[in-house]
LOVO-631293 format. One record per residue (C-alpha): residue in one letter; x, y, z; residue number from 1. Coordinates in nm, 2 decimals. Example, Ala and Ser with C-alpha at 12.3 -4.5 7.8 and 13.67 -1.06 7.14 Angstrom:
% LOVO-631293
residu	x	y	z	num
A	1.23	-0.45	0.78	1
S	1.37	-0.11	0.71	2
END
This chain:
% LOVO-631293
residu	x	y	z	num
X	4.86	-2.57	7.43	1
X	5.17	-2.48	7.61	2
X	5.19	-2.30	7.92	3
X	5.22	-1.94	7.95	4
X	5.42	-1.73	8.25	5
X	5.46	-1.40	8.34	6
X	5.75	-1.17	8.37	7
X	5.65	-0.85	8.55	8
X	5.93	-0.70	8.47	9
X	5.92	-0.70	8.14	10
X	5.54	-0.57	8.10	11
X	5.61	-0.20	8.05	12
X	5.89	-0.23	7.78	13
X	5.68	-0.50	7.58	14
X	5.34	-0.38	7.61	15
X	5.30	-0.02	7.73	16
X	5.26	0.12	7.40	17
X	5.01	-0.15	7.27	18
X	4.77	-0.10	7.54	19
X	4.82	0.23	7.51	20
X	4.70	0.26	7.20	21
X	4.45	0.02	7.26	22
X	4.33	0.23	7.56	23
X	4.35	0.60	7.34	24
X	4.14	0.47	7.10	25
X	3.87	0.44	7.37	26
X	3.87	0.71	7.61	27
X	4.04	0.97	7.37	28
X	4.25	1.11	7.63	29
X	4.63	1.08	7.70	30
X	4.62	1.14	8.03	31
X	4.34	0.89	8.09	32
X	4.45	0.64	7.88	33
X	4.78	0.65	8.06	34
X	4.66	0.62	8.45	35
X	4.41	0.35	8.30	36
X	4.78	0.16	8.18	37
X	4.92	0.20	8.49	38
X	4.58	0.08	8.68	39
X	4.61	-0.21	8.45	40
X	4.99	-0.31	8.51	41
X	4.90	-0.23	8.90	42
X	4.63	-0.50	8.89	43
X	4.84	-0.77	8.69	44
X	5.09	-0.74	9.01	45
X	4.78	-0.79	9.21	46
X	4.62	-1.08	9.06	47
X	4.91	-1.26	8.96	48
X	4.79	-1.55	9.13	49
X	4.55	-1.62	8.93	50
X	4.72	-1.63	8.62	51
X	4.67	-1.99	8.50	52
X	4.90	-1.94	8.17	53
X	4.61	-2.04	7.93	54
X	4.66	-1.69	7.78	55
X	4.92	-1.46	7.66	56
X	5.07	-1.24	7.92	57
X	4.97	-0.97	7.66	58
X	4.61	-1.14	7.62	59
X	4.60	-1.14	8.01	60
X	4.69	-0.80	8.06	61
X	4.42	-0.65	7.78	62
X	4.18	-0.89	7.96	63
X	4.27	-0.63	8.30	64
X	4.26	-0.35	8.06	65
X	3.92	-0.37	7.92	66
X	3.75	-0.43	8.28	67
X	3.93	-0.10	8.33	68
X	3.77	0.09	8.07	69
X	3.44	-0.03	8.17	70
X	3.49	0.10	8.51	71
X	3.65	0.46	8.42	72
X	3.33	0.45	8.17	73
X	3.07	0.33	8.46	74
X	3.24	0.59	8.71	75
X	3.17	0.87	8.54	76
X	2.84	0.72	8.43	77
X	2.73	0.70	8.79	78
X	2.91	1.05	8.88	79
X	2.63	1.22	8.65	80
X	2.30	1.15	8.89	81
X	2.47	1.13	9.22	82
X	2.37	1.42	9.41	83
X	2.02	1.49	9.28	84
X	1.77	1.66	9.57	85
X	1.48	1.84	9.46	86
X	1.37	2.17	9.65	87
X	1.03	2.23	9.68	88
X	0.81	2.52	9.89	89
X	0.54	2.43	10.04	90
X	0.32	2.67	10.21	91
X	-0.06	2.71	10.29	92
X	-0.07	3.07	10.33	93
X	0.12	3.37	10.20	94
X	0.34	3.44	10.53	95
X	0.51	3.14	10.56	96
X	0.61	2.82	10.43	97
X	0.84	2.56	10.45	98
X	1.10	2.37	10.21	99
X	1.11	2.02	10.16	100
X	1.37	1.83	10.03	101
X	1.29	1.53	9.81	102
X	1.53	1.26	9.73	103
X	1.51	1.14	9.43	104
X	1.62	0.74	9.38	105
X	1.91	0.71	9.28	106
X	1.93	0.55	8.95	107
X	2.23	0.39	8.96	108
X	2.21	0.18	9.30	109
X	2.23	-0.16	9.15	110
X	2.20	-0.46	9.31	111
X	2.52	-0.71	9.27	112
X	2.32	-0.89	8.99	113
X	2.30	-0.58	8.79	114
X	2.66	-0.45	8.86	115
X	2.76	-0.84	8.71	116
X	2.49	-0.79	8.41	117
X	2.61	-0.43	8.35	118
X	2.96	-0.55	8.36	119
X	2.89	-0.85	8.13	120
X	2.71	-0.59	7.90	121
X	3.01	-0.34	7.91	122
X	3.21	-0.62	7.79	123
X	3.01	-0.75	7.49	124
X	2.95	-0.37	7.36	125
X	3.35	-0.31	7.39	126
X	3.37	-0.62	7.21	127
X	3.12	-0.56	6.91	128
X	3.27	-0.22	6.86	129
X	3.59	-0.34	6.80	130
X	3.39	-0.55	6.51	131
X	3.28	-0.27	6.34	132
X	3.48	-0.10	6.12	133
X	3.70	0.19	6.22	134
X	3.49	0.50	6.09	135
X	3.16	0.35	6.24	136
X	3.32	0.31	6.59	137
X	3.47	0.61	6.61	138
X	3.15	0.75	6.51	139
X	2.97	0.55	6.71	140
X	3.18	0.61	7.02	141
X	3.19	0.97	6.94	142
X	2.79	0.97	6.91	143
X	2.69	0.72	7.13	144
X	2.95	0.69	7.39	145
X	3.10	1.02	7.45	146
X	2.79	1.25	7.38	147
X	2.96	1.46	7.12	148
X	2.72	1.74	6.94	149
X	2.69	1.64	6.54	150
X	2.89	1.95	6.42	151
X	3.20	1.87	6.65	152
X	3.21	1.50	6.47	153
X	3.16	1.68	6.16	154
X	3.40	1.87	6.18	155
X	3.66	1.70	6.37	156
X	3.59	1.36	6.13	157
X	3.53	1.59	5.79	158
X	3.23	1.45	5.70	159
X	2.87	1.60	5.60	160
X	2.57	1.54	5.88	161
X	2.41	1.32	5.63	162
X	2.69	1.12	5.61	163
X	2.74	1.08	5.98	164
X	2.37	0.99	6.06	165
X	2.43	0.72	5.74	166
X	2.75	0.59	5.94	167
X	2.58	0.60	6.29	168
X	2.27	0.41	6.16	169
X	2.47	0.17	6.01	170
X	2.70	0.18	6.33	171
X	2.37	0.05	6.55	172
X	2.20	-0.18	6.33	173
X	2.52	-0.32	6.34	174
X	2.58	-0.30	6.74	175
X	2.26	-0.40	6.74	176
X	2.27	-0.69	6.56	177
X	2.58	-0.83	6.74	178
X	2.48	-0.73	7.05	179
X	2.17	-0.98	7.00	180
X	2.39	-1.29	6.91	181
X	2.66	-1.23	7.17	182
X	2.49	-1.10	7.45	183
X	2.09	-1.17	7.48	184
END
């Protein structure tokens, strides 16, 4: 296999697009999808020692690419429970009282084991969607992924509800199914 090098300067004419479109696909968002680009041609500069040459420059760079996905994914993941305090009153008679503050553990402070398992995880799911075919991740990601209601997938996708949930079921069993020989 021969050896593979890299020429920085030649990454954003020969591969911007392509991991553009790789990226849009995923987060549905121009904006995003280009800073994520950026963040990926940024790291490539960083690491470039570590390039042994066994891949593609290309191959490398998606390699970056999809770690970066995972991460904007995981950010705003762990941006949803961050600052959760509960408020109670507490009081033992009707003149006065006091409020407590509870803090709720916080659900997403992981351990370095788990951050490597969760990473591992993000990895196989990104690659058994890409398995599926295009209708079923796109529904799937829509569904699953992003949250969407049913009637904005409906409509945006033209398709009935019964059709969607027939997609999405078929979408898991099949997730589900890779996601048993690939990652447990």
């Amino acid at each position: 296999m021969p050896k593979h090098h890299l020429d920085p300067n030649t990454w954003v004419k020969s591969y911007s697009d392509y991991l553009f479109n790789y990226t849009i696909t995923r987060v549905n968002d121009r904006e995003t999808a280009q800073d994520l680009v950026s963040e990926t041609f940024l790291a490539g500069l960083k690491s470039m020692k570590n390039f042994k040459g066994q891949a593609s420059e290309r191959t490398w760079l998606i390699s970056i690419l999809k770690r970066k996905i995972i991460d904007y994914y995981r950010k705003i993941n762990s941006n949803k429970g961050k600052a959760e305090v509960r408020m109670t009153f507490s009081s033992d008679n009707e003149n006065d009282g006091d409020w407590l503050e509870e803090r709720v553990a916080d659900p997403f402070d992981k351990t370095a084991e788990d951050t490597l398992e969760n990473s591992e995880l993000g990895e196989a799911i990104l690659n058994c969607m890409e398995k599926l075919p295009q209708k079923q991740a796109e529904v799937f990601k829509m569904k699953t992924v992003l949250g969407y209601e049913t009637e904005v997938i409906c409509n945006e996708l033209n398709i009935t509800a019964s059709n969607l949930w027939v997609i999405i079921h078929r979408a898991r069993t099949a997730m589900a199914s890779c996601l048993d020989k690939n990652w447990f």
